[in-house]
C-alpha positions in Angstrom: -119.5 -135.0 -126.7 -122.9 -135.9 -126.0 -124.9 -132.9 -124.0 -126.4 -134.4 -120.9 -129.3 -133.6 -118.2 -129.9 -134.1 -115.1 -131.3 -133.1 -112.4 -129.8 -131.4 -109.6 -130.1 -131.7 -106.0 -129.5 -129.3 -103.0 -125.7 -128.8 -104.0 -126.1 -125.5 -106.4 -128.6 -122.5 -106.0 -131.7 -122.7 -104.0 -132.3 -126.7 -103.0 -134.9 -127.0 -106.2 -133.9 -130.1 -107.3 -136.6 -130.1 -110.6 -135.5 -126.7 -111.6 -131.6 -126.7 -111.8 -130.3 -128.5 -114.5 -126.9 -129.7 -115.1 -125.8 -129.7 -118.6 -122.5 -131.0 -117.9 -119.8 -131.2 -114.8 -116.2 -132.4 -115.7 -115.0 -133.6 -112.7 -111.6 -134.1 -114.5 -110.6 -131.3 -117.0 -108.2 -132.1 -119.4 -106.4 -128.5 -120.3 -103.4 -128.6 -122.8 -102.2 -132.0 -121.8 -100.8 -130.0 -118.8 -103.0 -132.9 -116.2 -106.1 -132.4 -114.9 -108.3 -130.2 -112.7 -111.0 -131.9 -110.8 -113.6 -130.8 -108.8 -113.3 -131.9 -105.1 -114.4 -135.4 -104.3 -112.9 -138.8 -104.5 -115.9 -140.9 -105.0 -118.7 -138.5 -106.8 -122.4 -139.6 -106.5 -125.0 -138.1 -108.8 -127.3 -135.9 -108.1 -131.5 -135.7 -108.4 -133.9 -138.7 -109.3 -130.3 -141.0 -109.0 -129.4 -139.8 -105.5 -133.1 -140.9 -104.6 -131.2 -144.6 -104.6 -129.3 -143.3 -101.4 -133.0 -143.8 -99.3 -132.7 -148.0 -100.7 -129.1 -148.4 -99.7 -128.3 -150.6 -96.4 -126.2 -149.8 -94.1 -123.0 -152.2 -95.4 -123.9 -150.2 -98.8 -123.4 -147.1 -96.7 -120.3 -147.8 -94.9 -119.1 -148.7 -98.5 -119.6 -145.3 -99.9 -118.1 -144.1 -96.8 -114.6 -145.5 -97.1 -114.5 -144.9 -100.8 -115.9 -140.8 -100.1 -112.5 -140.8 -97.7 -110.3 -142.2 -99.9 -111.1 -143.8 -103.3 -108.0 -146.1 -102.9 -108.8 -148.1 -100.4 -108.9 -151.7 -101.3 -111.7 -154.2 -102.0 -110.1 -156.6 -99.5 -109.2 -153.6 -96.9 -112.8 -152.3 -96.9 -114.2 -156.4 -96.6 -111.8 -156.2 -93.6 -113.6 -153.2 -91.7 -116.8 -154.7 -92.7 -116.2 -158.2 -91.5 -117.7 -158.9 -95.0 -115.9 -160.8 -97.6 -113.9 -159.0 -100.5 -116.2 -160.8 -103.3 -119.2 -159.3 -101.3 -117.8 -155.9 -101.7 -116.7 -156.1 -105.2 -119.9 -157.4 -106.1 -121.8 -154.4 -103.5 -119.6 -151.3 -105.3 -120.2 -152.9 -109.1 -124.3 -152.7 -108.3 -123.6 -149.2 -107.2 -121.6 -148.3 -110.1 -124.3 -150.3 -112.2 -127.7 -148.1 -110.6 -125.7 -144.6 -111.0 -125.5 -144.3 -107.2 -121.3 -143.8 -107.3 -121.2 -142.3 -111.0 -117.0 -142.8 -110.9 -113.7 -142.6 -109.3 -111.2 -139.7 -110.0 -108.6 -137.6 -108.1 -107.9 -134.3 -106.8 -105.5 -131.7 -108.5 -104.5 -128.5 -107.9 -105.3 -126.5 -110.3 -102.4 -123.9 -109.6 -100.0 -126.4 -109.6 -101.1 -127.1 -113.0 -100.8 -123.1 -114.1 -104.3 -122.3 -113.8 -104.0 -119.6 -111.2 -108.0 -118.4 -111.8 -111.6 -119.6 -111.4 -114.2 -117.7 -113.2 -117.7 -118.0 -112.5 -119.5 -116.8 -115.6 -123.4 -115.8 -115.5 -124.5 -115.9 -118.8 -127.8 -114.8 -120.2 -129.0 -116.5 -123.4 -132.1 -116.0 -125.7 -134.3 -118.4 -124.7 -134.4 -119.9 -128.4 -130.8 -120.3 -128.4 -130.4 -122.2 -125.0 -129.2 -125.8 -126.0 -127.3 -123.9 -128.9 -125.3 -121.9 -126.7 -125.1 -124.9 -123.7 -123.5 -127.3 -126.2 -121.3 -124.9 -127.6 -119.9 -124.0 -123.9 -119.7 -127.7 -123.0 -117.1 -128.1 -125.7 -115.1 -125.8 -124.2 -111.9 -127.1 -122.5 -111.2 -124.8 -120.0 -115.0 -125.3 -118.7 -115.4 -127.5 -115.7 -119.7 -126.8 -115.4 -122.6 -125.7 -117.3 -126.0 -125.3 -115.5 -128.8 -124.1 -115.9 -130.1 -121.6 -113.1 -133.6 -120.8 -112.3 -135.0 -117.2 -112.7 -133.9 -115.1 -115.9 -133.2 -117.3 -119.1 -129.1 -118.2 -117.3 -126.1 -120.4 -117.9 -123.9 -120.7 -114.6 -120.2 -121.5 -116.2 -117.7 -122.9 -114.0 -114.0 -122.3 -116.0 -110.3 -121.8 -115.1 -107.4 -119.9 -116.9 -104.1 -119.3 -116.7 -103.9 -115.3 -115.7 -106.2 -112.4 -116.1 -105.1 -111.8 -119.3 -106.0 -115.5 -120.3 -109.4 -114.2 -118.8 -110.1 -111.8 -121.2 -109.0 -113.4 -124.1 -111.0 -117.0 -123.2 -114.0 -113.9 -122.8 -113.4 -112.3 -126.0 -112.2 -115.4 -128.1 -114.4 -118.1 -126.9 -117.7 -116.8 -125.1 -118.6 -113.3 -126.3 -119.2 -114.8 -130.1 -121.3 -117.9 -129.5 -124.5 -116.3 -131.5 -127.6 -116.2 -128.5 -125.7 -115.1 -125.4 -127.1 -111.4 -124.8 -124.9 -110.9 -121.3 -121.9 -112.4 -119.3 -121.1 -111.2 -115.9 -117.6 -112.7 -114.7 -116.5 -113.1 -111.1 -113.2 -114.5 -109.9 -112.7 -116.7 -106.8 -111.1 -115.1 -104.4 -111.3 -117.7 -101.3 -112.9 -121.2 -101.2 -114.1 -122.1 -97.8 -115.7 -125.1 -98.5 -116.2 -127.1 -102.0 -118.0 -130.5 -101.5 -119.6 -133.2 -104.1 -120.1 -135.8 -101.9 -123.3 -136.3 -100.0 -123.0 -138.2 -96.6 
């Protein structure tokens, strides 16, 4: 798997786009062929220097991005119907899009209890600053990890994963993070609540 970057916008930490980096977001995570847990969002836009491209869109661009946001289904010819556009026009409208990074892809929504992974983690993890790509690639290859960013501050990874159970907890800690050579501290927190969890930008 190739290790990406790019840049963030105002979605994680402070709003400083140049300083957050995103090593990787699944936004569907394949975990032991039991389906997938994605990350919510039907329609999920990039972030940073792409999501400048919003500022260029028109308005029928827009609308476009609209319908899909709401539901990634919808038809070519149903959205050239609400547009009073034709259907080539918006084939031809959400393939440019695709084609300048503006709507990166299309995915779905799945419970990830329904699935059997009954825990989110979020992992802060310090890291030697030598070791830093080391230690990111070698988390990104993790299946049960959704993100990996970079935080601002102290030399940190931010690590998005789910598990099964507590007990899958510790062991994914003890098996899987605490031996990747570089990492100097982990502080774990499990989700409790989520209020709100939003990709899109609008």
């Amino acid at each position: 798997m190739d290790l990406t970057k790019k840049h963030l916008q105002c979605k994680e930490g402070n709003g400083n786009r140049l300083s957050n980096i995103k090593y990787t977001a699944k936004n569907n995570l394949h975990l032991k062929n039991k389906g997938a847990y994605c990350l919510p969002g039907s329609m999920i836009s990039k972030g940073g220097e792409e999501a400048l491209k919003m500022s260029n869109l028109d308005e029928i661009d827009k609308q476009i991005i609209s319908i899909l946001q709401k539901d990634s289904r919808t038809s070519y010819a149903e959205i050239a119907r609400s547009l009073f556009i034709s259907r080539v026009a918006v084939r031809d409208r959400v393939n440019n899009l695709l084609k300048e990074g503006v709507i990166e892809e299309f995915t779905v929504v799945i419970n990830a209890k329904s699935i059997g992974y009954n825990l989110n983690v979020f992992l802060d993890i310090q890291v030697e600053p030598s070791k830093l790509e080391e230690v990111a690639s070698r988390l990104v290859q993790e299946e049960n990890v959704i993100v990996v960013y970079q935080m601002t501050g102290p030399t940190t990874l931010h690590v998005h994963a789910c598990v099964e159970s507590p007990e899958a907890l510790n062991a994914f800690m003890r098996e899987r993070i605490y031996p990747i050579p570089g990492i100097t501290h982990v502080e774990s927190h499990i989700l409790l609540a989520r209020y709100k969890a939003k990709l899109n930008i609008r």
